[in-house]
KOLROKOL-609186 format. One line per 2 residues: number of its first residue (from 0); their letters; for each residue x, y, z of C-alpha. Coordinates in steps of 0.2 Angstrom, whole numbers, plus 5000, padded with zeros to 4 digits. Example, Ala and Ser with C-alpha at 12.3 -4.5 7.8 and 13.67 -1.06 7.14 Angstrom:
# KOLROKOL-609186
0 = AS = 5062/4978/5039  5068/4995/5036
# end
This chain:
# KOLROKOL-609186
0 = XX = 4676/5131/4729  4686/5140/4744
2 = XX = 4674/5135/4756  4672/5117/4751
4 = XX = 4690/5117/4753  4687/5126/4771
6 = XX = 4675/5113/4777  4686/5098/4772
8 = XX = 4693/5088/4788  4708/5079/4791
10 = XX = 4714/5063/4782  4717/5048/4792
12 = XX = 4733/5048/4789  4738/5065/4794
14 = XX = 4728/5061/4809  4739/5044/4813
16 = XX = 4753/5057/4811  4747/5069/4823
18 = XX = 4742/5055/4837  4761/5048/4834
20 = XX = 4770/5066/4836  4759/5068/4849
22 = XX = 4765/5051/4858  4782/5056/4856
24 = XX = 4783/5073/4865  4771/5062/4880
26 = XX = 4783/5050/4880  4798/5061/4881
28 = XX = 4789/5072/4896  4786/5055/4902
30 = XX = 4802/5046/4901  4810/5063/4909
32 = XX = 4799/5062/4922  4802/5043/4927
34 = XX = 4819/5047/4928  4820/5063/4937
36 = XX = 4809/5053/4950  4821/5039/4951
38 = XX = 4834/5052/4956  4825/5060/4968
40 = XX = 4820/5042/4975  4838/5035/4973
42 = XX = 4847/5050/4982  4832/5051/4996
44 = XX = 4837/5031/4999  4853/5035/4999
46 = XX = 4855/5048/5010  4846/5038/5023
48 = XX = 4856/5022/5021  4874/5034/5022
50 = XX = 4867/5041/5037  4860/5024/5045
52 = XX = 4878/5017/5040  4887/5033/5049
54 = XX = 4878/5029/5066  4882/5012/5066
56 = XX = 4901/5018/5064  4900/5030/5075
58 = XX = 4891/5015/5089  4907/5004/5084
60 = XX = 4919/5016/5089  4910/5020/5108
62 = XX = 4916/5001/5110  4931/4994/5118
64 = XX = 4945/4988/5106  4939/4970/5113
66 = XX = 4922/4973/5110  4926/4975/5093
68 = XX = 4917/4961/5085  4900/4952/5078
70 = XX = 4891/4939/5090  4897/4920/5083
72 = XX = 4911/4927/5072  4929/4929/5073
74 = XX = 4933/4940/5080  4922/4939/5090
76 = XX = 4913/4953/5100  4895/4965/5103
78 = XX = 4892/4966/5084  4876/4957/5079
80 = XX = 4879/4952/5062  4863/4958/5055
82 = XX = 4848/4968/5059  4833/4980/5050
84 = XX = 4829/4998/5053  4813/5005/5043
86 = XX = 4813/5025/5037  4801/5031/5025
88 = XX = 4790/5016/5025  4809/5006/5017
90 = XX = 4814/4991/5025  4836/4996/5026
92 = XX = 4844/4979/5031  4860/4983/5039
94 = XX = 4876/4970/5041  4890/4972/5051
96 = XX = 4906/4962/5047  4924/4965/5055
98 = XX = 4940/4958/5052  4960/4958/5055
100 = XX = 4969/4965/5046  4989/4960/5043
102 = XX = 5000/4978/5041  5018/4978/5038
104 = XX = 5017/4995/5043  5022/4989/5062
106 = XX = 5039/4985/5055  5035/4965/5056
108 = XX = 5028/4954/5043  5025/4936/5042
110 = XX = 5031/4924/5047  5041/4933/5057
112 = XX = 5027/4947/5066  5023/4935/5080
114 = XX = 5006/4944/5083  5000/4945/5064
116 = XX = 4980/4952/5068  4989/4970/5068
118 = XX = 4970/4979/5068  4952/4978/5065
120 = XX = 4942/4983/5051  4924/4987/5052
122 = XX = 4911/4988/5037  4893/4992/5037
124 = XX = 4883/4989/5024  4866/4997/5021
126 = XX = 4854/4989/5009  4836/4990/5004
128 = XX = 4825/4982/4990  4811/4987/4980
130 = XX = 4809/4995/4962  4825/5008/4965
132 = XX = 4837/4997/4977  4852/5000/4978
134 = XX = 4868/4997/4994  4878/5010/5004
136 = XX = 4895/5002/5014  4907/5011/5025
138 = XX = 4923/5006/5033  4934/5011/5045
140 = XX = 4950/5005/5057  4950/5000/5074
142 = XX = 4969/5000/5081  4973/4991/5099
144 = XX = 4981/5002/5111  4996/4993/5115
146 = XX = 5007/4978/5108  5001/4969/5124
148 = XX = 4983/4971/5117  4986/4966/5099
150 = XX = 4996/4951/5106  4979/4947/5116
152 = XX = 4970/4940/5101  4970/4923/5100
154 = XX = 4965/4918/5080  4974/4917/5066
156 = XX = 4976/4924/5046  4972/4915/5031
158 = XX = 4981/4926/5018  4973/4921/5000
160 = XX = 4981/4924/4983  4971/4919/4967
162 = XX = 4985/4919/4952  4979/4916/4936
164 = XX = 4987/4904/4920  5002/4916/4919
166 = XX = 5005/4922/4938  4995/4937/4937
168 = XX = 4984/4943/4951  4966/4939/4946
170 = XX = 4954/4956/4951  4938/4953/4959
172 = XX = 4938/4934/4961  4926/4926/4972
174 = XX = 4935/4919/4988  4923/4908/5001
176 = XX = 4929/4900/5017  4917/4886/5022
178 = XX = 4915/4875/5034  4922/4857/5027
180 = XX = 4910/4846/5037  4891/4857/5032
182 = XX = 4898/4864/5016  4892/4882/5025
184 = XX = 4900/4899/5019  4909/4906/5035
186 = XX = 4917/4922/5026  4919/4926/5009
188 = XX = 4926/4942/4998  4929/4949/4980
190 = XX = 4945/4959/4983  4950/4969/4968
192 = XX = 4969/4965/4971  4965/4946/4970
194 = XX = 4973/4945/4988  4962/4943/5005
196 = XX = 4966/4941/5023  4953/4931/5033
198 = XX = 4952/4932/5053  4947/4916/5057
200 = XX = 4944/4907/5073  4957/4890/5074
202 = XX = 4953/4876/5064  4954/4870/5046
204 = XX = 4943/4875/5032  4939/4873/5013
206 = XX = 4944/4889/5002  4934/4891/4985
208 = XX = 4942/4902/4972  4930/4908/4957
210 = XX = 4924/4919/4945  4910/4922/4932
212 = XX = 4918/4915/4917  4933/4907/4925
214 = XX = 4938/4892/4931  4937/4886/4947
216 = XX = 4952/4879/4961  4948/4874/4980
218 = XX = 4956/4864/4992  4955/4845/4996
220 = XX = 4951/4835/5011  4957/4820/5016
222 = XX = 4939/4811/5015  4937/4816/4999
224 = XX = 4955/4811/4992  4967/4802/5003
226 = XX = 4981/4813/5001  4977/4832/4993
228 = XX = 4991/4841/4984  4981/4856/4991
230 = XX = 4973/4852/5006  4963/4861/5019
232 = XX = 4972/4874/5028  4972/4874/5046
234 = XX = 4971/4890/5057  4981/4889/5071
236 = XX = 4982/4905/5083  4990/4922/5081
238 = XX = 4996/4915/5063  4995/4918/5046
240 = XX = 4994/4905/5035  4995/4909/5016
242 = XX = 4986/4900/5003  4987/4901/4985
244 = XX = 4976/4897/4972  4975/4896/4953
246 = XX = 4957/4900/4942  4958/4908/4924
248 = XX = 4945/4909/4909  4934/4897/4904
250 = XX = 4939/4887/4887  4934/4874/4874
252 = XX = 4937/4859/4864  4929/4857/4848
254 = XX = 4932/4838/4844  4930/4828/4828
256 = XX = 4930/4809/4826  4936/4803/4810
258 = XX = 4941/4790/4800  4959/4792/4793
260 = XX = 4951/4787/4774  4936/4792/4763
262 = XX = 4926/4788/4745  4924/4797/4730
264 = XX = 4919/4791/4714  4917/4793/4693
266 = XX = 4899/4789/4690  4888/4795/4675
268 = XX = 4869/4792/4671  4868/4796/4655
270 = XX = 4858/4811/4654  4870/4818/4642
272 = XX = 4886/4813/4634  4899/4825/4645
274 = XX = 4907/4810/4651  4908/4802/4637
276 = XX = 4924/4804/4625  4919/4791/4612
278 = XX = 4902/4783/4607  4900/4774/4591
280 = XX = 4884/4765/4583  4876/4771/4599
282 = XX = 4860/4782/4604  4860/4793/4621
284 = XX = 4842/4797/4628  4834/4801/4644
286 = XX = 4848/4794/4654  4848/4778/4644
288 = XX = 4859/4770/4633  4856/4759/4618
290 = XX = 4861/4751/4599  4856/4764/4586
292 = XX = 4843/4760/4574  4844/4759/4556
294 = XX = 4827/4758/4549  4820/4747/4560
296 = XX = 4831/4739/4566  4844/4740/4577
298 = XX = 4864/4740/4574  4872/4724/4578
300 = XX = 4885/4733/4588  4892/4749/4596
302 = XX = 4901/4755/4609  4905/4770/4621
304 = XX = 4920/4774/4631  4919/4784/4646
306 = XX = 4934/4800/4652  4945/4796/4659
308 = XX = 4945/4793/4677  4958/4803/4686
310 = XX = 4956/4802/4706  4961/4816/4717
312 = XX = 4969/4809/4735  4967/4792/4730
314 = XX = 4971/4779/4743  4967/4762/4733
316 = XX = 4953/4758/4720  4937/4751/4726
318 = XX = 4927/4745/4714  4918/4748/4697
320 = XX = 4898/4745/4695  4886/4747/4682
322 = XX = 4866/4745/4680  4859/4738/4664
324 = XX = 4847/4726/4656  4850/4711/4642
326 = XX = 4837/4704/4634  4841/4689/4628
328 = XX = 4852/4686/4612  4858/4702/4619
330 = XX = 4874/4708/4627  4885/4720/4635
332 = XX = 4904/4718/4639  4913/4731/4649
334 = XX = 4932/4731/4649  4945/4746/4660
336 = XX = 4960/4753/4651  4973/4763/4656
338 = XX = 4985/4775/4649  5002/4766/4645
340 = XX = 5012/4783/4634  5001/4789/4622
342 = XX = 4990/4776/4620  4977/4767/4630
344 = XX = 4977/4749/4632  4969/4735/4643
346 = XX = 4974/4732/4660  4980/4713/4659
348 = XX = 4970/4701/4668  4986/4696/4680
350 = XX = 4981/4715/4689  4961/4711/4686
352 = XX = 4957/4694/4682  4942/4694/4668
354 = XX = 4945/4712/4661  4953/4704/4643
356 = XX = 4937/4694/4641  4924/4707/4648
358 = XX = 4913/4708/4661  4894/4706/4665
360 = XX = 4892/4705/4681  4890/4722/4693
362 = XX = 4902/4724/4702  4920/4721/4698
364 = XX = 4932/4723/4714  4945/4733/4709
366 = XX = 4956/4733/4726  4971/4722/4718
368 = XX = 4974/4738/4705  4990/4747/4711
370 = XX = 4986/4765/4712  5007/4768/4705
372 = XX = 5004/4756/4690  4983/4763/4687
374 = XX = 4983/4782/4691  4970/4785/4681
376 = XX = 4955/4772/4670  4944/4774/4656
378 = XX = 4927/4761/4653  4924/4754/4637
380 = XX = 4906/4746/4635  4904/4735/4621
382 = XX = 4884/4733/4615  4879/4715/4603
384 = XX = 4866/4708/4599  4858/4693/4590
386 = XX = 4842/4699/4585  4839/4714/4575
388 = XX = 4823/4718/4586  4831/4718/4603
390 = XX = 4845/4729/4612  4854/4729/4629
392 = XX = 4852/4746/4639  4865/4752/4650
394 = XX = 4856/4766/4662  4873/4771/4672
396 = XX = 4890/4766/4676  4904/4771/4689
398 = XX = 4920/4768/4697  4921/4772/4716
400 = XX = 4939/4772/4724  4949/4777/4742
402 = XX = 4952/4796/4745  4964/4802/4759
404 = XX = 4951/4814/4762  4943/4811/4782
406 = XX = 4926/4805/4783  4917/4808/4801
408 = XX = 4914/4795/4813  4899/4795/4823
410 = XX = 4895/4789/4838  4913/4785/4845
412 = XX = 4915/4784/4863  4932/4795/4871
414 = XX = 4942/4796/4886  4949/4811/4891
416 = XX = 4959/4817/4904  4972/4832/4908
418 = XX = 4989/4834/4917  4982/4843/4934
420 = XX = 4984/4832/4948  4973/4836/4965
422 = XX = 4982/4823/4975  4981/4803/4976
424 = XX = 4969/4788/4982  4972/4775/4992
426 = XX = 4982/4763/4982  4994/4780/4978
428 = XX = 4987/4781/4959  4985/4798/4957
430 = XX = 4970/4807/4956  4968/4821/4940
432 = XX = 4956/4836/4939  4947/4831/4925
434 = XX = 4945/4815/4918  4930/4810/4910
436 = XX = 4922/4798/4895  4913/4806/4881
438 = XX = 4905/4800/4864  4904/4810/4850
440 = XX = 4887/4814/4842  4878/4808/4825
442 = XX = 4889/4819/4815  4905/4816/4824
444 = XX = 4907/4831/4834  4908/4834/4850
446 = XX = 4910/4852/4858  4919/4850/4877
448 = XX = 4913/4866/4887  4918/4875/4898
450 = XX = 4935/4869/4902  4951/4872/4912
452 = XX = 4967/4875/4904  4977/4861/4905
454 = XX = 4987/4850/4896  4975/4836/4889
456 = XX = 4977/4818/4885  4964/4807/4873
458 = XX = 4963/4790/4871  4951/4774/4867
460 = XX = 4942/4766/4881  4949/4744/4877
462 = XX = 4935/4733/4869  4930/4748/4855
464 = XX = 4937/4739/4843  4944/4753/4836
466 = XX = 4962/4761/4836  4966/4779/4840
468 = XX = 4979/4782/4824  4983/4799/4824
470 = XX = 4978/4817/4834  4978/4833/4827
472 = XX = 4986/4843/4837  5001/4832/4842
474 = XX = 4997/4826/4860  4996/4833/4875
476 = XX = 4986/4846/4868  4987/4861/4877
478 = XX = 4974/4871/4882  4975/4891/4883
480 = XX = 4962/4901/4894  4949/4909/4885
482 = XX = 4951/4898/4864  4942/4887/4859
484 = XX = 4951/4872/4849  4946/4862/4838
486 = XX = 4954/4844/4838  4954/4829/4826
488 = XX = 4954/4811/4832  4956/4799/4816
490 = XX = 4953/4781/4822  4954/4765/4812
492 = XX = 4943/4749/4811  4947/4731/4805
494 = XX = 4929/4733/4797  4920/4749/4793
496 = XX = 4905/4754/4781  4904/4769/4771
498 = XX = 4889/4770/4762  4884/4783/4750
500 = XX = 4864/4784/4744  4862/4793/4726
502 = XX = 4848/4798/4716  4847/4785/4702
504 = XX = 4842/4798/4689  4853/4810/4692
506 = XX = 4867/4801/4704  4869/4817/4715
508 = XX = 4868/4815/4733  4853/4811/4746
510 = XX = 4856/4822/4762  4847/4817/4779
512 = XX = 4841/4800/4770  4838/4787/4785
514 = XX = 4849/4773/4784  4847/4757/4795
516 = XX = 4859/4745/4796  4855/4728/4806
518 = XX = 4861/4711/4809  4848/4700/4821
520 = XX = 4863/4686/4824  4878/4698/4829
522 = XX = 4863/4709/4839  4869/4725/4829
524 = XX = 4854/4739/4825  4862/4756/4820
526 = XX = 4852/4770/4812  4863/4784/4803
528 = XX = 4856/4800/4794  4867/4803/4778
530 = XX = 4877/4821/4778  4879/4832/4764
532 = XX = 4889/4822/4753  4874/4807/4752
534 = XX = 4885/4797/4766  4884/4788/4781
536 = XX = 4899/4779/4790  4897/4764/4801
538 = XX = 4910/4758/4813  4917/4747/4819
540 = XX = 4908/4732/4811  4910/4713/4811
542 = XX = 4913/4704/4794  4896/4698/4788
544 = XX = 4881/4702/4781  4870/4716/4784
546 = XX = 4852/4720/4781  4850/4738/4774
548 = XX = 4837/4750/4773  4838/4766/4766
550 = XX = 4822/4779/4768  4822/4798/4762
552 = XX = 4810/4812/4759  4802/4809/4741
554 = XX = 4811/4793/4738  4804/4776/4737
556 = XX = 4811/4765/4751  4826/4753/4747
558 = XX = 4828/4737/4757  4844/4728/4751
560 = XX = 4857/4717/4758  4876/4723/4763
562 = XX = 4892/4710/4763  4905/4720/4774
564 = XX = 4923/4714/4776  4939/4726/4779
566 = XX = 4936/4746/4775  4919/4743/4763
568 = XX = 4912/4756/4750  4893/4754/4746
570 = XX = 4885/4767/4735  4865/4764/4735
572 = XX = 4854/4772/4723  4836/4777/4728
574 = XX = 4822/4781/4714  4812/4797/4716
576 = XX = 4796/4797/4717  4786/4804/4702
# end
């Protein structure tokens, strides 16, 4: 047994774990080894670079004061802005930049220092590419022998501040001076203080302030806006012109559209007796109701009388529907009630002409109940028939009313604009930063980013036929760097459909059902997907009559017909297919 046990090998398993411990120490020794050959590389390139960078500082400083300067630039000088030097088989690209620089350390400062280019600053800047690249820059200061000598300079200062929303410096923004006729980058900086002095030869230019993340501010010319709040600045020699610009982080709008009213209902299909408080004489079964039998036959009468119907956030009553079948010498009446004390009793027909006699036709319009007088309903269905054989069937019944609850509106086209102002057109109207149209999506949103921060204005283009009634917040909306804010606009139709599909056996809602709505004459053709409460809302509409179809995913297509006029509920039911 001991040398069976001897000649066994290894399992494949404890082989898989060997080769995996083994990779781990290799991959260790391997990493360790990538990086310590990065260093090496990286300090190698740098050393180069620092010592390519130290020459070209120690070449500036042979030159005379006057000399002092990059070939094209300002100032201008024996520089040459740019050149390559190759070491180690690496291609180093080396630029050379100088500038004025404005010191009150002379005992002057703007606007009184009559000769504001008080010195030079050169930087060299040392670069190479590749797999470890990497930069190396040096600076140094250059100052004029005499006052004579510093008066000599003939360009001027562009002193740039870039605030932000609350008058703070902003760090590290992106400041370009550019040529206003070729759109070209002359000179351009990131200062950590947020503040830069440009030398710049005479003339006017554009000034771009931005940042990653921020908004953006530049100046204006007078062929792109007649007359700039912030125009061009121009250079004029041996001064400093300040400039100040404005950026700050990015925000958002989230925005709603909405009408200002919504639908629920009471509806019950049967499928057990939970919404039923009374039912006499009657039989409940597979979401059908019907006379009971005795024997054979069938009673001669019965009833059943719903809950009561108590709406939360009710605007106004809509309407009450039902679905059943009569065969003839049958019948079914179906009367409201509503609490008057302790009792219940029927609503008079003064309030809902035909309710003392009955109804039998689906649906009763019940908009001319006051929702004071009615809080709250009850249905009573009363069953009859002639012939002993024969019974009516009720299958389901509801009530459908107003809420106060918003229902979205999709589709809806916006304007918005805000409060900054970059100058005025011809005509003197004034001219805004932002001002654009929008249209809010199938569902009714629309998110707006990025954005500035601002104080914002919305409103509704003329000829939507729709009114903006209410903004949440309270206009103008203001805008704070870096939120996102979610605003609702309710609007309001002379005519409007909301439309809710249903699953007739159970009368829960159909989500994502496609729901067309048409009209050839008026040229109307909208196609709306329902949300998750089984709805869709149309807006705004004509008064007349509308073909509706309604298709869904395991549901038997419905083509029906819809008569809209004022602020319409329709509540559609689809059959599920077996």
């Amino acid at each position: 047994m001991k040398k069976l046990f001897a000649q066994r090998g290894l399992t494949l398993i404890e082989t898989l774990v060997g080769i995996f411990l083994t990779l781990i120490v290799f991959l260790g020794i391997f990493g360790a080894y990538q990086l310590g050959l990065k260093v090496i590389i990286q300090s190698r390139n740098r050393i180069v670079a620092t010592q390519l960078a130290a020459g070209e500082i120690e070449k500036v400083r042979n030159l005379s004061y006057g000399s002092i300067g990059v070939v094209g630039g300002f100032p201008a000088g024996s520089l040459l802005p740019l050149s390559t030097a190759r070491q180690n088989n690496i291609d180093y690209q080396i630029e050379r930049r100088v500038d004025y620089v404005v010191d009150g350390a002379d005992g002057l400062a703007a606007p009184d220092d009559e000769c504001p280019n008080d010195y030079k600053k050169a930087e060299i800047r040392v670069s190479w590419s590749g797999r470890f690249a990497g930069e190396v820059s040096l600076t140094t200061t250059f100052a004029p022998a005499s006052l004579a000598e510093e008066c000599s300079e003939t360009g001027g200062i562009l002193a740039i501040s870039v605030f932000d929303a609350q008058g703070s410096m902003v760090a590290s923004p992106l400041i370009e001076v550019r040529d206003p006729a070729t759109d070209q980058v002359v000179k351009s900086a990131t200062p950590l203080s947020g503040q830069h002095y440009f030398s710049l030869v005479p003339t006017s230019y554009k000034v771009v302030a931005s940042k990653n993340g921020y908004s953006q501010e530049r100046t204006w010319g007078d062929d792109e806006i007649t007359t700039p709040a912030k125009p061009h600045p121009l250079i004029l020699g041996a001064q400093l012109t300040p400039l100040s610009l404005n950026i700050d982080r990015l925000a958002a709008f989230v925005i709603s559209t909405l009408s200002s009213w919504g639908s629920d209902s009471f509806r019950d299909s049967f499928l057990n007796g939970d919404h039923l408080s009374q039912i006499s004489q009657l039989d409940l079964s597979a979401g059908q109701v019907r006379l009971a039998k005795v024997g054979s036959d069938y009673q001669s009468s019965g009833y059943l009388i719903s809950q009561d119907v108590v709406p939360a956030n009710m605007l106004a009553w809509d309407q009450f529907s039902f679905s059943d079948s009569k065969p003839s010498g049958t019948q079914i009446l179906y009367h409201l009630f509503y609490s008057s004390g302790e009792s219940w009793v029927l609503v008079p027909d003064r309030d809902l002409s035909g309710n003392e006699a009955g109804f039998e036709v689906s649906p009763v319009s019940l908009r001319n109940l006051d929702k004071t007088t009615y809080p709250q309903l009850r249905i009573r269905g009363d069953f009859s028939t002639a012939d002993s054989t024969l019974t009516p069937v009720l299958s389901d019944w509801q009530v459908s009313w107003q809420t106060s609850e918003a229902t979205r509106a999709p589709w809806i086209p916006f304007h918005l604009r805000g409060e900054k102002i970059i100058g005025q057109d011809a005509s003197g109207a004034e001219v805004y930063k932002y001002e654009a149209d929008h249209v809010s999506d199938a569902t009714g949103q629309f998110n707006l980013s990025p954005l500035e921060w601002d104080n914002y204005h919305f409103s509704l283009n003329p000829g939507t036929g729709l009114d903006l009634t209410a903004i949440e917040p309270a206009p103008p909306i203001g805008l704070s760097p870096e939120t996102t804010l979610p605003v609702k606009l309710y609007l309001k139709a002379q005519t409007s459909l909301l439309l809710t599909v249903e699953n007739s056996q159970t009368l829960e809602p159909v989500f994502s059902a496609q729901v067309r709505l048409s009209n050839s004459q008026l040229g109307y053709d909208t196609t709306l997907y329902t949300d998750e409460n089984g709805q869709a809302y149309f807006i705004p509409l004509e008064s007349a009559t509308y073909n509706l179809t309604v298709q869904a995913p395991g549901y038997s297509p419905l083509t029906t017909q819809a008569i809209v006029e004022g602020d319409q509920i329709k509540i559609v039911a689809v059959d599920q297919v077996e």
